[in-house]
NULO-887676 format. One line per field, with one value per residue (C-alpha): residue number from 1; x, y, z; residue in one letter. Coordinates in steps of 0.5 Angstrom, whole numbers. Layout:
NULO-887676
pos	c(NUM;...)
xx	c(X;...)
yy	c(Y;...)
zz	c(Z;...)
code	c(A;...)
END
This chain:
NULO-887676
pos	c(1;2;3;4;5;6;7;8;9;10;11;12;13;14;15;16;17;18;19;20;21;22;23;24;25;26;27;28;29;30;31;32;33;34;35;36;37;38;39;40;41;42;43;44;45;46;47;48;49;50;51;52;53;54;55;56;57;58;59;60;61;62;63;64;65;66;67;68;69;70;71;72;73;74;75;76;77;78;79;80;81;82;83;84;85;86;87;88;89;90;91;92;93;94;95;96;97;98;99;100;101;102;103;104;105;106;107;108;109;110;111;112;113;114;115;116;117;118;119;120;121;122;123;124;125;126;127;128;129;130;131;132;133;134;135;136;137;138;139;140;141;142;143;144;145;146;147;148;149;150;151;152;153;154;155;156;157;158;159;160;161;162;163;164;165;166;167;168;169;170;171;172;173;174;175;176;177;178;179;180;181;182;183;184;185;186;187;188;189;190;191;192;193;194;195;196;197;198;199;200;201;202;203;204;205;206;207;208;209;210;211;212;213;214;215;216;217;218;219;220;221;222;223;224;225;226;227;228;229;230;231;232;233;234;235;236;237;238;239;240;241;242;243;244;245;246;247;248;249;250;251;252;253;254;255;256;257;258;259;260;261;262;263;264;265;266;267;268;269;270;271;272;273;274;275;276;277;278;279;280;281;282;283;284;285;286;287;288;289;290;291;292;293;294;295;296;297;298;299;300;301;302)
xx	c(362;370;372;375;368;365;371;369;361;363;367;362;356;360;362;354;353;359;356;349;351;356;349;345;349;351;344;342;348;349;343;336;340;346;345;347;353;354;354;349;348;341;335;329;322;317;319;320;313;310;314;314;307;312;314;312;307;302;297;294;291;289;285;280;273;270;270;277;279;283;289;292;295;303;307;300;297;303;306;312;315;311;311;307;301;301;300;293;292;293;289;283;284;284;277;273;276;278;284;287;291;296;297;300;308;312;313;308;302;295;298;303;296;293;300;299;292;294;298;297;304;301;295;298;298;290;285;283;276;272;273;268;271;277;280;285;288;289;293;295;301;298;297;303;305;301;305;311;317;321;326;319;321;314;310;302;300;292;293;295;301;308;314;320;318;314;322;328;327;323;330;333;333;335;329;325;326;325;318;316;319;315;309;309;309;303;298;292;295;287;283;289;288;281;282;287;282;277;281;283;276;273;279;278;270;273;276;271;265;261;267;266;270;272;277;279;282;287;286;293;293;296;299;306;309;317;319;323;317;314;307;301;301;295;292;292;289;284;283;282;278;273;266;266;273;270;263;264;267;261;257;261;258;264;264;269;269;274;278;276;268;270;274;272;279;284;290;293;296;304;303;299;306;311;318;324;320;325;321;318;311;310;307;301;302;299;295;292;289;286;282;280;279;274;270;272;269;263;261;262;259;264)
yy	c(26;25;32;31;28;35;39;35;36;44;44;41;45;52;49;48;55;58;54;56;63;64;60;66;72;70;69;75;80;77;73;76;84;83;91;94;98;96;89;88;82;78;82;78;82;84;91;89;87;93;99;99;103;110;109;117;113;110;117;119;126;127;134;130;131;124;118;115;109;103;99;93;87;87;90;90;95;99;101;98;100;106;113;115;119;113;107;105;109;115;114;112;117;123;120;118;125;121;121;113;110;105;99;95;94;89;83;81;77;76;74;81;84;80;81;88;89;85;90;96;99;101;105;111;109;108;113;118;117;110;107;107;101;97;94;88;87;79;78;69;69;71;63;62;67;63;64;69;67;66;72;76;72;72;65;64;60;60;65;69;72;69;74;73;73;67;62;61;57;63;67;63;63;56;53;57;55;48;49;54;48;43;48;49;41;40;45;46;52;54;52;57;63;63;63;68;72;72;74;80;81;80;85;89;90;91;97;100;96;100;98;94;90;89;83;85;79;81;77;75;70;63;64;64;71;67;74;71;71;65;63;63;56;51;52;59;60;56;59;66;64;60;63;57;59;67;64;64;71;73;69;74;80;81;85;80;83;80;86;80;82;90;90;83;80;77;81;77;83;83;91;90;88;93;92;90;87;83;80;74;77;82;88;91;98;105;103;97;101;106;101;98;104;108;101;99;105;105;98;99;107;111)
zz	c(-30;-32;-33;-39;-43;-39;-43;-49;-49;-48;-54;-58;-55;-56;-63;-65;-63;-66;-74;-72;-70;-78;-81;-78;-79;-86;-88;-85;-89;-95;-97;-93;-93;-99;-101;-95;-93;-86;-83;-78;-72;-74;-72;-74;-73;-77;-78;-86;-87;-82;-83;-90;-89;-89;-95;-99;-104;-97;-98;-104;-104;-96;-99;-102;-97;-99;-95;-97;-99;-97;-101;-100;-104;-107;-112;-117;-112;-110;-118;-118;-124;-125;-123;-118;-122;-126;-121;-119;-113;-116;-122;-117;-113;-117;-121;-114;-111;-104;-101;-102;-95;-99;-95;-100;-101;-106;-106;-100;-99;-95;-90;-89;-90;-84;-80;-81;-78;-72;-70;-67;-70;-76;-73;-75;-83;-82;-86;-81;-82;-84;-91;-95;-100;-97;-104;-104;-110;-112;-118;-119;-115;-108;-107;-108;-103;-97;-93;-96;-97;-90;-91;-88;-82;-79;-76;-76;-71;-71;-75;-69;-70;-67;-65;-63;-55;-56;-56;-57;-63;-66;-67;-71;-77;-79;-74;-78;-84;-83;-79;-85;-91;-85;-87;-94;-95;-90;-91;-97;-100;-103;-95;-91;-96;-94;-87;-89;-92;-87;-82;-86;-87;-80;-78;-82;-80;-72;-75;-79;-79;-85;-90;-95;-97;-104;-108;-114;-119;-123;-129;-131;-138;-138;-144;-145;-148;-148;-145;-140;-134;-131;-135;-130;-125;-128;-121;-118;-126;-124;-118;-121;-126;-122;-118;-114;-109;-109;-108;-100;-99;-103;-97;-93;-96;-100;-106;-111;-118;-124;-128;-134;-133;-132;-139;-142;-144;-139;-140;-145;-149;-149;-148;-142;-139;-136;-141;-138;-132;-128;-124;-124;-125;-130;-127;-131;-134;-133;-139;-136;-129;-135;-137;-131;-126;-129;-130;-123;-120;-125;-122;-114;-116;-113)
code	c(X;X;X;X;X;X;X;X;X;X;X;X;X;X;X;X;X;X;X;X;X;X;X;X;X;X;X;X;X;X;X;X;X;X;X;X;X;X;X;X;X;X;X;X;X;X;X;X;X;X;X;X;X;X;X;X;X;X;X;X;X;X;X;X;X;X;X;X;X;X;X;X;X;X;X;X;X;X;X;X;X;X;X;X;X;X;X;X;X;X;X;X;X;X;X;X;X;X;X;X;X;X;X;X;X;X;X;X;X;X;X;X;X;X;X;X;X;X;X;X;X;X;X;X;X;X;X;X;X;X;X;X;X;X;X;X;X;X;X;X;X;X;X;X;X;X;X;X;X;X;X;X;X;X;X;X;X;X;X;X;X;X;X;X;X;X;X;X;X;X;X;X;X;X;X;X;X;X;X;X;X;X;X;X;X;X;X;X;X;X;X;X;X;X;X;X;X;X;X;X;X;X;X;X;X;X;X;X;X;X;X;X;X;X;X;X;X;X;X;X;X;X;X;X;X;X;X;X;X;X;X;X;X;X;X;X;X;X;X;X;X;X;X;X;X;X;X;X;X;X;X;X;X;X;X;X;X;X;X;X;X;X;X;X;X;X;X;X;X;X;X;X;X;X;X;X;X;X;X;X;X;X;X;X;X;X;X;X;X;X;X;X;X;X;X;X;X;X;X;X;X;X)
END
């Protein structure tokens, strides 16, 4: 190869990779981490989605004797906006007198959930004796989070999880966001989260196979309050409101119960939302969970 073409190729492959690098690090700094003090050389892994267990408010009254029981889901089940006495975790806790294991977290979906069962890292968040009920809150943006935003920067893959020793291409971010753009244009968003799901469940019955397993249908409204947040997607509405979707969990032995038939309305109510919510979905209340807990454990006789 003529030496001054070699020089050339170099050039440009160190060019290729010095863009690549500054697309990295400024995604990584000022887009993906912008709120810290410090900047960091790009560390993709799944610690985000995994290590958010150790946050203060993952156990609820250890004292309590019963059977425990297990929490997934968001920001819903975690209490976002709420203190933690007034969060769903707390309030079901204190009624059932057992100690609750909160695995939920904000802004995640079933496919973190899932992540997190497939990993041995967070064993030492599990409960300490089996679960009698393993409740997955679902509210109507879940289907859109099928599969989350890239920032958690994981891949699902025949939904066994991808780390970051399975290629190059994997570490980048850039790579993995056209794969993930490629996904999110070429996948059935309803068939995925059944798999989702069922991986979850089957999992989950490894681990404990007495538990039950409840989905809990956060009955949002698709009316539009005007209040700044986004109305209810036409589909995923659909999909909270029909039986048909949630008949196949039931098949399963899946206890599929809706807030709408616990309370009998949707939360359709201005007051059922936190005020000054900025996030897109509007977080239910400590009123709400007063109403739906004790409905909830009357039904499932806790």
């Amino acid at each position: 190869m003529n030496k001054k073409l070699f020089i050339v190729l170099i050039i440009n492959i160190l060019s290729i990779l010095i863009i690549i690098f500054l697309f990295e690090f400024i995604i990584y700094n000022f887009i993906l981490h912008k709120d810290n003090n410090e900047l960091r050389f790009p560390d993709y892994s799944l610690e985000e989605c995994i290590d958010s267990a150790e946050n203060n408010r993952n156990f609820y009254h250890e004292e309590y004797t019963k059977p425990p029981i297990w929490l997934m889901g968001c920001s819903y089940a975690w209490g976002y906006l709420l203190d933690k006495e007034k969060s769903f975790g707390e309030k079901i806790s204190k009624l059932t007198k057992r100690p609750v294991y909160n695995w939920s977290w904000t802004g995640i979906g079933p496919s973190e959930a899932l992540i997190r069962l497939y990993t041995n890292k967070n064993d030492k968040y599990l409960p300490k004796n089996p679960p009698e009920y393993i409740i997955y809150i679902y509210m109507y943006n879940h289907l859109g989070r099928i599969p989350c935003n890239y920032n958690i920067l994981y891949a699902l893959k025949e939904l066994n999880v991808i780390d970051e020793k399975n290629g190059i291409l994997d570490k980048l971010f850039f790579f993995r966001m056209i794969r993930q753009y490629i996904f999110n244009n070429s996948y059935n968003a309803e068939e995925f989260m059944s798999k989702i799901f069922t991986a979850m469940i089957n999992e989950t019955r490894k681990k404990y196979p007495n538990s039950k397993f409840v989905i809990l249908i956060y009955n949002d409204t698709d009316k539009d309050f005007n209040d700044g947040h986004i109305p209810i997607n036409k589909e995923e509405y659909i999909l909270l409101t029909t039986d048909d979707y949630w008949k196949k969990f039931k098949d399963k032995g899946v206890i599929v119960i809706k807030t709408k038939d616990l309370i009998g309305r949707e939360m359709d109510r201005i007051e059922d939302r936190i005020p000054n919510d900025d996030a897109a979905t509007p977080h239910p209340t400590s009123e709400v969970w007063d109403l739906i807990v004790p409905k909830l454990v009357e039904k499932l006789s806790i």
